[in-house]
C-alpha positions in Angstrom: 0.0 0.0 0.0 1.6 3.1 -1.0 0.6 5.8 1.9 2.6 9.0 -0.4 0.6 11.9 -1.1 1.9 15.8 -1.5 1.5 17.3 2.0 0.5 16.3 5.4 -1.5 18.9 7.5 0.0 18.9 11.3 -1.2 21.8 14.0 -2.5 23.9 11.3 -0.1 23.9 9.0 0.6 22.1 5.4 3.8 20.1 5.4 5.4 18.5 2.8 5.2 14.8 2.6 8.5 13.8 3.3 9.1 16.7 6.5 5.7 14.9 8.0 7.8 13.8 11.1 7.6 13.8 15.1 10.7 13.2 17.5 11.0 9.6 18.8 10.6 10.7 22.4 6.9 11.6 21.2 5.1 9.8 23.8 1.9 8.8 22.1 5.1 6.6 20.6 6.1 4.7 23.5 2.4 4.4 25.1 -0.2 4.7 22.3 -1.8 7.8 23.8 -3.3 8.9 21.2 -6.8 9.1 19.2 -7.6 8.1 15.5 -10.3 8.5 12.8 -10.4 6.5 9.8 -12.2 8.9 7.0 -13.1 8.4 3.3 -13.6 11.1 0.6 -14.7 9.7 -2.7 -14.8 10.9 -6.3 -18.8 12.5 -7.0 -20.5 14.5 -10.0 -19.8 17.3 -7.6 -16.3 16.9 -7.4 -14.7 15.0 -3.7 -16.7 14.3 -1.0 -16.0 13.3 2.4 -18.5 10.5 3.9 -20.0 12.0 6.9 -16.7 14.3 8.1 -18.5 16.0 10.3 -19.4 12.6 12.5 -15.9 11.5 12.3 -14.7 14.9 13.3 -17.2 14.9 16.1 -16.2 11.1 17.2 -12.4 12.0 17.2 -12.8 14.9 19.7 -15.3 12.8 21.8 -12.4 10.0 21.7 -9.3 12.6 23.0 -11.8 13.8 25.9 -12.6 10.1 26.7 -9.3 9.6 26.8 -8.7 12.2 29.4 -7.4 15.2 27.4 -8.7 18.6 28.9 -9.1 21.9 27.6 -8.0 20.7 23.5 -7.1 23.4 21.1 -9.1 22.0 18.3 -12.9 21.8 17.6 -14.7 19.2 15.7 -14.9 22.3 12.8 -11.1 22.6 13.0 -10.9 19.0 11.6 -13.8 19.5 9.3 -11.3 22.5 7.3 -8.3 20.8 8.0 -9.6 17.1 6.5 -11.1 19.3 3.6 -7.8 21.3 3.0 -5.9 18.2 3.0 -8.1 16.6 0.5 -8.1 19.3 -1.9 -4.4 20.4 -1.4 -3.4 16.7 -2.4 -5.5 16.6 -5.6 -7.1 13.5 -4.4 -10.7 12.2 -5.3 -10.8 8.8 -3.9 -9.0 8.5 -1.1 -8.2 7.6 3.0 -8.3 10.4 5.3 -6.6 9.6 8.8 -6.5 12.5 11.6 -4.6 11.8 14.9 -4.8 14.0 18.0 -1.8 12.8 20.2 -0.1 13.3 23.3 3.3 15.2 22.0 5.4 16.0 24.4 5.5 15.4 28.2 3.6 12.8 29.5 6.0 10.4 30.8 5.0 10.0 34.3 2.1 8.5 32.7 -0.5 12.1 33.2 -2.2 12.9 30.3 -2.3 16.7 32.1 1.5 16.7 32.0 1.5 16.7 28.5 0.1 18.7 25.4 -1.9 18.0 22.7 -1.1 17.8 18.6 -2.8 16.9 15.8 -1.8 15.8 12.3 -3.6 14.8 9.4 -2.5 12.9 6.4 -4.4 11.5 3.1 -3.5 8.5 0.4 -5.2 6.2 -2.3 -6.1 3.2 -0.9 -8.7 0.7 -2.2 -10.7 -1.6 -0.2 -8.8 -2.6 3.2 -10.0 -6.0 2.4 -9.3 -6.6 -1.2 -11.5 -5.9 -4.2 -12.1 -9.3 -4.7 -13.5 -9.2 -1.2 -16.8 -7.4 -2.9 -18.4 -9.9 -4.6 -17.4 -13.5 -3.3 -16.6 -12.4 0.6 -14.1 -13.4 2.6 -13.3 -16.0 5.0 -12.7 -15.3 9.1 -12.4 -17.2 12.0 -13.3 -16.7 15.7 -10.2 -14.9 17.5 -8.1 -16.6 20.7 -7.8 -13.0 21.5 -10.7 -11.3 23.6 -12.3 -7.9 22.9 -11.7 -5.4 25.6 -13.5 -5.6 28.6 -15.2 -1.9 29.0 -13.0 -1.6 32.2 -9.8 -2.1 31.1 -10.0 0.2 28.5 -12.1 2.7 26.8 -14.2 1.0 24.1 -16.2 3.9 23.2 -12.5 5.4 22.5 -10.8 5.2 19.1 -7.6 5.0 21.4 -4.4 3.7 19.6 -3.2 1.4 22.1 -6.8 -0.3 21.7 -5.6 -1.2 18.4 -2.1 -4.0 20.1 -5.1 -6.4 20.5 -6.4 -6.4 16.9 -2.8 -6.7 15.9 -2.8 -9.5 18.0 -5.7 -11.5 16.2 -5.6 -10.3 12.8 -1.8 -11.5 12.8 -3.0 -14.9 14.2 -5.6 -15.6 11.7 -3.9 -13.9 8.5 -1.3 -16.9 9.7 -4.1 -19.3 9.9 -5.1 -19.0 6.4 -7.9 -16.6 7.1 -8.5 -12.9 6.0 -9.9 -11.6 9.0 -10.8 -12.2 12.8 -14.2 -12.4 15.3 -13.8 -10.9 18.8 -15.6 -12.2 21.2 -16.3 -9.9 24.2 -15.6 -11.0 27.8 -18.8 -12.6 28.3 -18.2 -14.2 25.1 -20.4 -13.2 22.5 -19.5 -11.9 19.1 -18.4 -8.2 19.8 -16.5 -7.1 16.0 -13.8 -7.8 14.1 -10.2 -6.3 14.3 -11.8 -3.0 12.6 -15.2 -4.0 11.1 -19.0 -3.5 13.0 -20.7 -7.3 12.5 -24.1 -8.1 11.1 -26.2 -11.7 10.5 -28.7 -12.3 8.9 -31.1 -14.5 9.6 -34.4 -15.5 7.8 -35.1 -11.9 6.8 -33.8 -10.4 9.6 -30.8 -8.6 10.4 -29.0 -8.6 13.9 -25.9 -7.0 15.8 -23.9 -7.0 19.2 -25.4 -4.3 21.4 -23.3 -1.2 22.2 -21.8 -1.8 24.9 -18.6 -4.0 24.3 -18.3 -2.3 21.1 -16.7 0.8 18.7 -20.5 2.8 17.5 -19.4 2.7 14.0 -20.1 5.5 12.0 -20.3 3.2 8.9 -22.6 0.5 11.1 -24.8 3.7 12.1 -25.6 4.2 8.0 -26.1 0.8 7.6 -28.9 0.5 10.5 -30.7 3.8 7.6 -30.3 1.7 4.7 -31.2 -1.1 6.0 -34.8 -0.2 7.1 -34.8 2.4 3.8 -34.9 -1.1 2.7 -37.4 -2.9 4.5 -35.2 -4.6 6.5 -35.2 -5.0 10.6 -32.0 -4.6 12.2 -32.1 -5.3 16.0 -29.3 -5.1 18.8 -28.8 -8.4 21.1 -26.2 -10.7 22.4 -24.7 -13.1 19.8 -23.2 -16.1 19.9 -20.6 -17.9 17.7 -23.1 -20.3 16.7 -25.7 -17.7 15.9 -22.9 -17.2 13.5 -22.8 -20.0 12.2 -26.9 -20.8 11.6 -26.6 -17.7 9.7 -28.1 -17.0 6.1 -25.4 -14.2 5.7 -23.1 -12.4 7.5 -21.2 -9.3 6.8 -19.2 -6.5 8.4 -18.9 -3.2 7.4 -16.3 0.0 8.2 -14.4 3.2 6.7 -11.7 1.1 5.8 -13.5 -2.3 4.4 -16.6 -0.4 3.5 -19.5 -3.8 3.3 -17.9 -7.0 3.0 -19.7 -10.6 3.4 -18.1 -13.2 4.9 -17.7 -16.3 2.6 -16.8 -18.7 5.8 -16.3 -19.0 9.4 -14.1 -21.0 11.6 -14.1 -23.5 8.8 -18.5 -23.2 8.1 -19.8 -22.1 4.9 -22.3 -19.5 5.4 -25.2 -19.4 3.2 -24.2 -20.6 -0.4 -20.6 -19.5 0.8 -20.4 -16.4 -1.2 -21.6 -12.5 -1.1 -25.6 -12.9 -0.3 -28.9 -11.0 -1.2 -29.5 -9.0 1.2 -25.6 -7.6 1.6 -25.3 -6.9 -1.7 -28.6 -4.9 -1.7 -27.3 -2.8 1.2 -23.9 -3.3 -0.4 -25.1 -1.7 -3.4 -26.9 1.2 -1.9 -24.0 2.0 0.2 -21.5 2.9 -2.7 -24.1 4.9 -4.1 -24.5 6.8 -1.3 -21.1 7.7 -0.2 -20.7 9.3 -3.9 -23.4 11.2 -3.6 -25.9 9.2 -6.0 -28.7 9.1 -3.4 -30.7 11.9 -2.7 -32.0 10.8 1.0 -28.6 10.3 2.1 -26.6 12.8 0.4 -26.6 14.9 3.5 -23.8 12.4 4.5 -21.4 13.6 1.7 -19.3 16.7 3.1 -18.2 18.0 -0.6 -14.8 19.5 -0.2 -15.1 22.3 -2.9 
């Protein structure tokens, strides 16, 4: 994946690509203190647009003061210019957006107040995280060794760097096991999501999801639950198990990064006819309509950048 573009916006300035650097005694380094968005701007009839900026600006401000840092510099419309400016300074029309607000300096006796707060945000082509491929026949995944984390050991509400060690952890394990991606299970043991996907199944015309709790509110999951019932289609919130997984007439997971994906097989289980099903690819196609601006009840979730 090359991750090159022309400039990098950090603290309110344009920097050129290659100058994009912190020191090595940057904290957020050594600890992971630091918050993340993953945002996508895509090529419309109106020129780039960002899909829903404004909720991923919103979300990555939440995160920092989740996290702990106080009186922040930057507001959710600061990252709303700066994601545009970067966008349109780059030349890009499809592309990956990432923002990160991080402890820079100070910080070492382990006190977010001893330390101060920087933000940088960079741009680049990147197709789907998951492979095109991944579109129409799905993909295969298996349930993780590794467990989601518990709401009390760390902030799951939080798109906290550090969070990120324990998809690492999985997604290494079951690229290694032949797989393409891995299901955490939360401490109670039901299906909470997948190294960086929200989780869906599908069952007899029906659509279901892990709760909130245990989970990342994805942005992308949140537009699914409006196309979904634009569709006809119930989605409801429970516990589920690995087995509900398995009974499943489809299942599929959707973020920024992987956009809608089905998955072709679990833990060694065909689901459904084993590839992309109905119902996904009907939510699948009104998805990538939407996020390039090609439906009018949901174009309010395009942030156009000119």
């Amino acid at each position: 994946m090359g991750m090159e573009s022309k400039f990098v916006w950090m603290n309110g300035e344009m920097v050129p690509f290659e100058k994009a650097t912190i020191h090595f005694l940057t904290p957020a380094l050594h600890y992971g203190a630091a918050v993340f968005e993953g945002i996508r701007a895509y090529k419309t009839d109106k020129g780039p647009a960002v899909f829903r900026l404004r909720d991923h600006a919103e979300r990555l401000i939440e995160s920092a003061e989740i996290f702990g840092f106080r009186n922040l510099q930057f507001t959710p419309n600061d990252v709303v210019k700066a994601v545009k400016d970067v966008v349109r300074a780059n030349g890009f029309g499809d592309c990956y957006v990432r923002p990160l607000l991080y402890l820079d300096g100070g910080g070492w006796n382990l006190n977010v107040d001893n330390g101060k707060a920087s933000l940088a945000i960079a741009a680049w082509e990147w197709g789907n995280y998951l492979g095109e491929d991944a579109l129409a026949k799905g993909i295969r995944a298996n349930i993780s060794s590794f467990t989601r984390h518990h709401p009390n050991i760390m902030l799951t509400k939080s798109k906290v760097a550090g969070n990120y060690v324990s998809s690492f952890l999985a997604k290494t394990e079951s690229v290694r096991l032949g797989f393409e991606e891995a299901i955490m299970l939360d401490p109670q043991g039901y299906v909470a999501e997948c190294t960086g996907e929200n989780i869906f199944a599908v069952r007899r015309g029906k659509i279901y999801t892990p709760a909130t709790a245990p989970i990342l509110e994805g942005i992308t999951r949140h537009s699914l639950f409006s196309i979904a019932s634009d569709l006809g289609y119930r989605v409801k919130e429970q516990p589920i198990s690995r087995d509900h997984l398995y009974a499943a007439d489809e299942v599929f997971v959707c973020g920024t990064a992987a956009e809608v994906i089905g998955l072709s097989e679990i833990d060694f289980r065909k689901i459904g006819d084993g590839k992309t099903g109905p119902v996904t690819r009907s939510i699948q196609k009104v998805f990538h309509d939407a996020i390039r601006g090609r439906v009018e009840k949901f174009e309010h979730w395009c942030e156009y950048v000119d």
